[in-house]
C-alpha positions in Angstrom: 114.6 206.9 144.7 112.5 205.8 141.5 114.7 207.6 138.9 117.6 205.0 140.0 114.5 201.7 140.8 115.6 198.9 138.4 114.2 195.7 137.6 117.1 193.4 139.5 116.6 195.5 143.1 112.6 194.1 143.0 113.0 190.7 141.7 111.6 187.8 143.1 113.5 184.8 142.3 111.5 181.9 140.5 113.1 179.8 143.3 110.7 182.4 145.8 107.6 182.2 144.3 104.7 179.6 144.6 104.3 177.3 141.5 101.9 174.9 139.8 102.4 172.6 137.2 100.7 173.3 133.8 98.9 169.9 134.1 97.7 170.1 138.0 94.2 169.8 138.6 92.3 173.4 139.9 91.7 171.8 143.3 95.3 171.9 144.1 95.6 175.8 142.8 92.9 176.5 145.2 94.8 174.8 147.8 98.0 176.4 147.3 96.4 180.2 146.4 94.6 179.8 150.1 97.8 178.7 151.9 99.8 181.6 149.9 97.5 184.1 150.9 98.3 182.9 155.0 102.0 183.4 154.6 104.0 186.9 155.6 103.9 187.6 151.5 100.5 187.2 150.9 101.4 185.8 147.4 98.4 186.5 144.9 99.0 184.8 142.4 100.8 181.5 141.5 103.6 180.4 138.5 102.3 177.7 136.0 105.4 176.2 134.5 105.7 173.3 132.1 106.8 169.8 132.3 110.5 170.8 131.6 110.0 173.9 134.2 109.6 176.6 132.0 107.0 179.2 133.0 103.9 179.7 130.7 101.5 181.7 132.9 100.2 182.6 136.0 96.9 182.0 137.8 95.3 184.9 139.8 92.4 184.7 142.2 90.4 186.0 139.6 91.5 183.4 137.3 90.7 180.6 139.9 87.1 181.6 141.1 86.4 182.4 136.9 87.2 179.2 136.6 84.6 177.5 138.7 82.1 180.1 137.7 79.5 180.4 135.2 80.8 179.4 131.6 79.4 182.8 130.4 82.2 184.4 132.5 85.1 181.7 131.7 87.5 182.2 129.4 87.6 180.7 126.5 90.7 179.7 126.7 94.1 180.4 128.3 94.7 184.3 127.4 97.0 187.5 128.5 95.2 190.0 130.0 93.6 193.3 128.8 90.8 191.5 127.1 87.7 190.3 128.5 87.9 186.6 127.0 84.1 186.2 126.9 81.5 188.5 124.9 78.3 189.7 127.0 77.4 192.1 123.8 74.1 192.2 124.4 73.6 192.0 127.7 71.9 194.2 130.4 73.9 196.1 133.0 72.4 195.0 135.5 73.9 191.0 136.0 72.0 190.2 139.7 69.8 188.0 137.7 72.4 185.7 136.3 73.8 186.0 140.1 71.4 184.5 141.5 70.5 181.7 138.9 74.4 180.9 139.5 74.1 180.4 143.3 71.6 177.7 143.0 73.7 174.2 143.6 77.0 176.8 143.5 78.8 174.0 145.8 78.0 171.4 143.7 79.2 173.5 140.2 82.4 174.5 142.0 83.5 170.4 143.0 82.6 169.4 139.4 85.4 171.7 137.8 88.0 171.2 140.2 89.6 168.5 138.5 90.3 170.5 135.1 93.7 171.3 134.7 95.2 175.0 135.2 96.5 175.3 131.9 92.6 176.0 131.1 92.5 178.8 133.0 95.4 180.7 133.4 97.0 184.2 132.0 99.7 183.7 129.2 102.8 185.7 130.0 104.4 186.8 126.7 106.2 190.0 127.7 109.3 190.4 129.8 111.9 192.7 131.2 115.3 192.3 132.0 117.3 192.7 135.3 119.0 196.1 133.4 115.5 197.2 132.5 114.4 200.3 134.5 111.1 199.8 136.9 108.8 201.6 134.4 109.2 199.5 131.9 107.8 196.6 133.7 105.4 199.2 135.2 104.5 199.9 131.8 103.9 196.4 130.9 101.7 195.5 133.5 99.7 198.6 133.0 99.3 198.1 129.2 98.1 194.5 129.3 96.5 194.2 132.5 99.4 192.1 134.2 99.7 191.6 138.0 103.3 190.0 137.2 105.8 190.4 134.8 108.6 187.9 134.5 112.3 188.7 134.3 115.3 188.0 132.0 118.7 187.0 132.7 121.1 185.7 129.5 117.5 184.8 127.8 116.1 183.0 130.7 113.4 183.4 132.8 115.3 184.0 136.5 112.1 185.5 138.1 109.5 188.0 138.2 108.4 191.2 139.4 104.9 192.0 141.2 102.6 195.2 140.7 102.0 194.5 144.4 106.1 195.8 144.8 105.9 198.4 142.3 103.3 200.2 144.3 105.0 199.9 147.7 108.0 201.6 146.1 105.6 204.3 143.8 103.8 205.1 147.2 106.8 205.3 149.0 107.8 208.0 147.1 104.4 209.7 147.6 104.7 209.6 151.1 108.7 210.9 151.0 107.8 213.6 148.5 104.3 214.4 148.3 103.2 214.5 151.5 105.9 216.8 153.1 104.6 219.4 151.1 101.2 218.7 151.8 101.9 219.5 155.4 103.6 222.6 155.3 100.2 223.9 153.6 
């Protein structure tokens, strides 16, 4: 039941969760991202911690392939979410001409940034919830600033994080419990 959902019964544990240090090169983030997405989980996304551990970010698999793209669509630097970090004010629509320019020597672009480190590229995590905290509040959170994770809160440290991904299987489940019953009996 979703009324009762809280943050602690959808947490996945730091310990769980694919990492990165804040100083690896993108090459190994594209290695790790690839052989996430094989495993049971599917993990779409990976934790960028710090030196001492600490998590600062996340990459995406948006993040990643933005990173090796055309500087008009990189970001400018490392930012949250829910803004675009580049300005195409300006700019037509239509984009399939700036496609195609970028496909010429794509390979070649792609191995010359995949030394760079992640820190350049990822999303800044600055909010938080707390194993106490309701679902909708990290629901909320992700919603609001464009977040595909969250991280928790336990005594003031970071003891995991929670996934959109898992929100929705438990916001669909309801659906299908509720929702659909009714639908039936129509």
């Amino acid at each position: 039941m979703l009324d009762k959902l809280l943050v602690e019964d959808i947490i996945i544990k730091l310990d769980d969760y694919p990492n990165i240090s804040i100083n690896a090169p993108l090459g190994h983030a594209f290695r790790l991202m690839r052989h996430e997405l094989e495993e049971k989980k599917k993990f779409r996304t990976i934790l960028v911690l710090d030196d001492d551990d600490h998590l600062k970010g996340y990459l995406s698999i948006r993040d990643l392939i933005r990173a090796v793209g055309p500087d008009y669509l990189r970001k400018r630097q490392p930012d949250v979410k829910g803004n675009q970090p580049f300005n195409m004010e300006g700019m037509q629509q239509d984009l399939s001409s700036l496609a195609l320019i970028w496909q010429d020597g794509f390979t070649v672009k792609v191995h010359d940034q995949l030394m760079k480190p992640v820190s350049e590229c990822m999303t800044l995590m600055y909010d938080f919830v707390n194993l106490q905290d309701h679902f909708a509040k990290a629901l909320y959170i992700m919603l609001f600033h464009d977040l595909l994770i969250v991280p928790v809160l336990d005594d003031g440290q970071v003891v995991g994080v929670v996934r959109l991904v898992d929100l929705f299987e438990h916001v669909s489940e309801s659906v299908e419990k509720q929702w659909l019953p009714k639908q039936k009996q129509r």
